[in-house]
C-alpha positions as CSV (number, residue, x, y, z in Angstrom):
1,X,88.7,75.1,123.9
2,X,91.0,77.3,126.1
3,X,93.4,79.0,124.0
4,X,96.9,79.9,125.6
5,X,99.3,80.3,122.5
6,X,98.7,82.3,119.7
7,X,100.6,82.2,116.5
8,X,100.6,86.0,114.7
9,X,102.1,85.7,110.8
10,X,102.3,88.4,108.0
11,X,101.0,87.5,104.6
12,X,101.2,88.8,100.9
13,X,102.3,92.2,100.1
14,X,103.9,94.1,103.3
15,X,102.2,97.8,104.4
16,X,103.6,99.9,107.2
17,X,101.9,99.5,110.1
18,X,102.5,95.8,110.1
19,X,105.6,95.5,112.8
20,X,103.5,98.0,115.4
21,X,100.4,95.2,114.6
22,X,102.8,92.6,115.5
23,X,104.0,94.2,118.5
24,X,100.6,94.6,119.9
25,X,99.5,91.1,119.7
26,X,103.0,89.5,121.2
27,X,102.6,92.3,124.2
28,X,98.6,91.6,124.3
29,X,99.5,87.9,124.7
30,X,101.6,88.6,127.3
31,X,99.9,91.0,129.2
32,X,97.2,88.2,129.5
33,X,99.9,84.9,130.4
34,X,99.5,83.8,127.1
35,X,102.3,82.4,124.9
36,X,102.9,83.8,121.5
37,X,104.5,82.2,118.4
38,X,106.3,84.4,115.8
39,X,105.4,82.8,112.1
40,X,107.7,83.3,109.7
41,X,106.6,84.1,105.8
42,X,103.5,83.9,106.1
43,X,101.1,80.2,105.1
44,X,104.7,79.1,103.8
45,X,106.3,79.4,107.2
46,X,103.2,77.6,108.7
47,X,103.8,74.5,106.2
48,X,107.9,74.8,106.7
49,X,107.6,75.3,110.7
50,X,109.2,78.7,110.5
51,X,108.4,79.7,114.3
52,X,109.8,81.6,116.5
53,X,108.8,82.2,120.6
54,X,107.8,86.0,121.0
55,X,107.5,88.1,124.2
56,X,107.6,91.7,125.3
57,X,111.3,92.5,124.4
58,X,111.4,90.9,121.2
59,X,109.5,93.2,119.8
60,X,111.4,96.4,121.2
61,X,112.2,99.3,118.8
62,X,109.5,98.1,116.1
63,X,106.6,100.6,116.2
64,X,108.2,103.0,114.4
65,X,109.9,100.5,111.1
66,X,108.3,99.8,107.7
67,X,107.8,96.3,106.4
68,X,107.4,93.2,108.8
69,X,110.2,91.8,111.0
70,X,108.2,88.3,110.1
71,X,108.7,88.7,106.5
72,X,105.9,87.6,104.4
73,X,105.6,85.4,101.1
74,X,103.2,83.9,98.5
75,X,102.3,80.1,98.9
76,X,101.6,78.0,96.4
77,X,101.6,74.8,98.6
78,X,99.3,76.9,101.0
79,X,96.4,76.6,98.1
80,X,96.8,72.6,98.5
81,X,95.1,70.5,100.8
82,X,98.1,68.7,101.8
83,X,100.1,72.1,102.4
84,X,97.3,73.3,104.7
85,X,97.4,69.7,106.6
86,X,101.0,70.2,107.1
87,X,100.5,73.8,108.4
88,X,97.7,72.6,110.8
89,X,99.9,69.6,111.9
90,X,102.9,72.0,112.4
91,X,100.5,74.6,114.7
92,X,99.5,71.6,116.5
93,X,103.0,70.1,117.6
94,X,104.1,73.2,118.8
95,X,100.8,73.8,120.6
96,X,99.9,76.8,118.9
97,X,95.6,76.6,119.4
98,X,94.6,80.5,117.6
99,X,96.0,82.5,114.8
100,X,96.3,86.2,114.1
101,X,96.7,86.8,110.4
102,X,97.8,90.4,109.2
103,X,97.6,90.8,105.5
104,X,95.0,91.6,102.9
105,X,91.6,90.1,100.9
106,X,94.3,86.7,99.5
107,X,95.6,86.0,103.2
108,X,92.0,85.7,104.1
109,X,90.6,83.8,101.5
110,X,93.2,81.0,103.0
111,X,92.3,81.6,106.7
112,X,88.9,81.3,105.9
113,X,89.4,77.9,104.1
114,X,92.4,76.9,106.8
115,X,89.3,77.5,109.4
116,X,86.5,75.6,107.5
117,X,88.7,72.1,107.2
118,X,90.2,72.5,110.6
119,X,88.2,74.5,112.8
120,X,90.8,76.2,113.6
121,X,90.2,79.8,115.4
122,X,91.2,82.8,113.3
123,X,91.2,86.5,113.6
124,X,92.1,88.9,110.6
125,X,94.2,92.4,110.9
126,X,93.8,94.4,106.9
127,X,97.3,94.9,106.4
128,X,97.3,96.3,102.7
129,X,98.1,100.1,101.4
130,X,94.9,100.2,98.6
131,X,92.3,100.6,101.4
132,X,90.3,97.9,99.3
133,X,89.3,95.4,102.3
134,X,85.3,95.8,103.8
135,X,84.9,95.6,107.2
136,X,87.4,99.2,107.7
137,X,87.5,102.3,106.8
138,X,91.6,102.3,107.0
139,X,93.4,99.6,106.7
140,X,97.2,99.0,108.0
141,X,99.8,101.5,105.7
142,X,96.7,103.3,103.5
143,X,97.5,107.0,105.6
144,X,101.1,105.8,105.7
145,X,100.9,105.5,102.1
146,X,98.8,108.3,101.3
147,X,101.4,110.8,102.9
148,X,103.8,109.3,100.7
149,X,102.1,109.7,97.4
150,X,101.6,113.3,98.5
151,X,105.1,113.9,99.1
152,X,106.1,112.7,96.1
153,X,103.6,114.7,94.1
154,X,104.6,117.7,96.0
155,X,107.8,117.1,94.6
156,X,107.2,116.3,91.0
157,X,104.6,119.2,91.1
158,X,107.8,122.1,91.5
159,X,109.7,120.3,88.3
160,X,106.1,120.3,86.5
161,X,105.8,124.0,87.2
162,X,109.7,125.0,86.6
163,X,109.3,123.3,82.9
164,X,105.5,124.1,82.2
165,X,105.0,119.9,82.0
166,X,102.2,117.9,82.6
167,X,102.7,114.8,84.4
168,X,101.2,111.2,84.5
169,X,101.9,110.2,88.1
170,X,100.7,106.4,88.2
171,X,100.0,105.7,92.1
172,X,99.3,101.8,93.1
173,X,95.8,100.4,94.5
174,X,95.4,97.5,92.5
175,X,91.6,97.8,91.1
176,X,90.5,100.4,93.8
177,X,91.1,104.5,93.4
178,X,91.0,105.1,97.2
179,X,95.0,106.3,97.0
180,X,94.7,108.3,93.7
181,X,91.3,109.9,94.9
182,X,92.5,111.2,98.2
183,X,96.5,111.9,97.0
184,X,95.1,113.7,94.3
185,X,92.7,116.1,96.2
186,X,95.4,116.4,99.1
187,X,98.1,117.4,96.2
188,X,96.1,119.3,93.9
189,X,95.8,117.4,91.2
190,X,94.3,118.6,87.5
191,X,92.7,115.1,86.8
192,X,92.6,111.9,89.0
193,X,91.7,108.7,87.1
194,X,90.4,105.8,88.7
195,X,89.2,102.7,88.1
196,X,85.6,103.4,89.5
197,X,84.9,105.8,87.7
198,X,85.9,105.7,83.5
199,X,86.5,109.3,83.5
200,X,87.0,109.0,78.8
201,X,89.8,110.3,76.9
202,X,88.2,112.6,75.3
203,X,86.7,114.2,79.0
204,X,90.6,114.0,79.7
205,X,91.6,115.9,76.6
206,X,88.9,118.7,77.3
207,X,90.1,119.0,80.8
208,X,93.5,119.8,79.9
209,X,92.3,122.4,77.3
210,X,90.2,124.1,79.4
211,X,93.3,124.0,82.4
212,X,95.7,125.5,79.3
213,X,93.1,127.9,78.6
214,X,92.2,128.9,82.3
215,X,96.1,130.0,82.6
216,X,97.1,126.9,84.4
217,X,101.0,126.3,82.4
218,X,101.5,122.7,84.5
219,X,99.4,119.9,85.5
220,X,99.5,116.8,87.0
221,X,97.2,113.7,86.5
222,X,97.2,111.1,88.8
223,X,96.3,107.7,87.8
224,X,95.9,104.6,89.3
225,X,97.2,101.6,88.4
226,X,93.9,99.6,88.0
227,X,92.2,102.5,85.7
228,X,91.8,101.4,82.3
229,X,91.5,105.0,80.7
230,X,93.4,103.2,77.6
231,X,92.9,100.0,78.1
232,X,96.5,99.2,78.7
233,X,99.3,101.9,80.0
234,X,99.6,105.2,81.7
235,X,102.3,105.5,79.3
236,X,100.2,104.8,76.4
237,X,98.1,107.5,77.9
238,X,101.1,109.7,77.8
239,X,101.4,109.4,73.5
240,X,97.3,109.6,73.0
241,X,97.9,113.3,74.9
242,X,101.2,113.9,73.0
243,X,99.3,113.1,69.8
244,X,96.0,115.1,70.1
245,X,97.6,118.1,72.5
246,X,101.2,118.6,71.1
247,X,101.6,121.8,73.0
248,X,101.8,119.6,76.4
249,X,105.6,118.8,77.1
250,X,104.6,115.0,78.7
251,X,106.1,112.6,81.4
252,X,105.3,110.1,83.1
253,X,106.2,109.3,87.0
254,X,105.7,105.5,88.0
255,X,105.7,105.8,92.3
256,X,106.0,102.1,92.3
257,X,107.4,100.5,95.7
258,X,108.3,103.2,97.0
259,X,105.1,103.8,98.3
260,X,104.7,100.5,100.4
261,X,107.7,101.6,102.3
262,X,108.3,103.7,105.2
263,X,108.3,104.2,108.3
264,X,104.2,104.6,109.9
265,X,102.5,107.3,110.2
266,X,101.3,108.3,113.9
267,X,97.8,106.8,112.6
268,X,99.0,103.9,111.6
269,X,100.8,102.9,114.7
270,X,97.6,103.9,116.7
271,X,95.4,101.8,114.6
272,X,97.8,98.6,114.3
273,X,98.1,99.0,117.9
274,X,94.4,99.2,118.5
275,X,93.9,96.1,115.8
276,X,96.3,93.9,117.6
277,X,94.7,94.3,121.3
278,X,91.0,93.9,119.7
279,X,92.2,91.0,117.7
280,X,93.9,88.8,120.6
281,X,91.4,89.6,123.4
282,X,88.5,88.4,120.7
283,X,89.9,85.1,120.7
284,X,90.8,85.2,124.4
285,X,86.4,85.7,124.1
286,X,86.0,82.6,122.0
287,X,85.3,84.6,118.6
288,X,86.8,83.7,115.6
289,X,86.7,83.8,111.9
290,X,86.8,87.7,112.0
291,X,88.2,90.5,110.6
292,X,88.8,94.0,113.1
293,X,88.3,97.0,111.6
294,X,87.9,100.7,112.2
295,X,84.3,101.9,111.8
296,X,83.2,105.1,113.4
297,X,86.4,105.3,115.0
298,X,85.7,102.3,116.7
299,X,87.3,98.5,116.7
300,X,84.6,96.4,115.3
301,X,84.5,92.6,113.8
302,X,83.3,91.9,110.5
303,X,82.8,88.0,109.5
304,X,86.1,87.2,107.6
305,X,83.6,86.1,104.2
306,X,82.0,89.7,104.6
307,X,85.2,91.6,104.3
308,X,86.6,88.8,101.6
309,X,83.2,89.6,99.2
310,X,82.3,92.7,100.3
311,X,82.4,95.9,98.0
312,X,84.6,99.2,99.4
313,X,82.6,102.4,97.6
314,X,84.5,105.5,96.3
315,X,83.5,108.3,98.1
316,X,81.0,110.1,95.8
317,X,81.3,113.3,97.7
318,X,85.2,113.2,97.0
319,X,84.7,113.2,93.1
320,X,82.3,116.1,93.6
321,X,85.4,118.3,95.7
322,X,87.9,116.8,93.3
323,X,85.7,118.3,90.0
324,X,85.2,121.8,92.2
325,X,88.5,122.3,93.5
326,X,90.6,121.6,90.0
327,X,88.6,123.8,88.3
């Protein structure tokens, strides 16, 4: 089948890096005569008819914003037969014949499926900040994000050392440490706690005596959000320290949203650009049912099932400079 207009849509949580993605698939389209259809909100603007016609100057002065210009949502309907027969019927009124999908390991589960009952070609772009998708070793927003969480540490780091605190500063990642692992090393961190690796709490309590007794008067612990240190809370990690180390003066610093946001990183913009050329002009090939990603600094394809099921590793070697360097 000869494809000639691709629809591009954003789906679940938004990552900077998304709008440049978009960009480069609406300009890819057009630098090969192909038309391009803006989806709106993800699956639900597929089973709503939320499209838009895209070309060159639609997408002017996007590269450099945060969030997506095609907003994104979570569909319920989408995980329903009949909602994905209404999407498929929608694509096919308006003639669109390929899909780009930017988003993460959920928005893929549901391409994959959309693909199986319709045949319907499909090519992925990672759009999340935890880094958690195989297939890439960045995917769209984790440096943008990164450089964030570091910032922000920065910051909290010259209260921490003004007031002789130790800080909790829970960083987001979902069940994968890639952001607290590499934000911790690049800020200094005392401790970094992550869900790969159950660090203890009493391996945290004797890291912060020996920092106390080593001169350091501050210290910051980053944790993130998936580690179960406690079981529950970073801020029930907070009182188990306040109760067995009184002598720490203890707060906690939730990053939150903040770190989804932003406007990309120079990497960022490079990869989504490279992600959104690789990913049209391999459906323009006849693939499909891909995911592009970045290995060895180059734009490869992984089957879309691979990078759904596939396990991302914590970099060993990291946790071995983390342990050196905070010492």
């Amino acid at each position: 089948m000869k494809i000639n207009k691709i629809g591009v849509l954003t789906s679940g949580g938004d990552s900077p890096g998304m709008n440049a993605a978009i960009r480069a698939v609406v300009r890819t389209c057009a630098y090969h005569n192909i038309e391009c259809i803006g989806i709106y909100r993800g699956f639900q603007g597929m089973i709503e008819g939320d499209f838009k016609e895209m070309g060159p100057r639609s997408v002017n002065n996007i590269v450099n914003k945060g969030g997506t210009i095609l907003k994104s949502a979570r569909s319920k309907d989408f995980m329903h037969y009949e909602g994905r027969k209404k999407a498929f019927e929608n694509l096919q009124n308006v003639g669109v014949n390929a899909l780009v999908i930017i988003g993460g390991d959920g928005s893929f589960t549901g391409a994959e499926i959309f693909n199986k009952e319709f045949g319907f070609p499909i090519m992925g772009i990672p759009g999340t900040i935890d880094n958690d998708i195989y297939g890439t070793s960045h995917t769209l927003g984790y440096d943008t994000a990164l450089n964030t969480v570091v910032e922000c540490i920065d910051k909290i780091r010259d209260t921490a050392s003004s007031h002789n605190r130790l800080f909790f500063v829970e960083v987001m990642g979902r069940d994968a440490g890639h952001i607290a692992l590499n934000a911790g090393i690049g800020a200094g961190a005392e401790e970094i706690l992550i869900p790969e690796e159950d660090l203890g709490l009493d391996r945290l309590i004797e890291s912060l005596e020996r920092s106390k007794k080593n001169g350091k008067t501050s210290s910051i612990v980053v944790v993130s959000e998936g580690d179960k240190t406690t079981g529950k809370n970073v801020f029930e990690l907070k009182e188990y320290v306040e109760a067995n180390l009184p002598e720490y003066d203890v707060r906690v610093s939730v990053l939150g949203h903040m770190q989804r946001g932003g406007s990309p990183s120079c990497f960022d913009r490079v990869l989504a650009s490279r992600m959104g050329v690789k990913a049209v002009e391999s459906l323009l090939e006849g693939k499909s049912n891909y995911m592009v990603g970045l290995l060895n600094d180059k734009m490869e394809l992984t089957p879309l099932e691979q990078a759904i099921k596939g396990s991302c590793e914590i970099d060993k070697e990291l946790l071995r400079v983390s342990d050196i360097t905070s010492i």
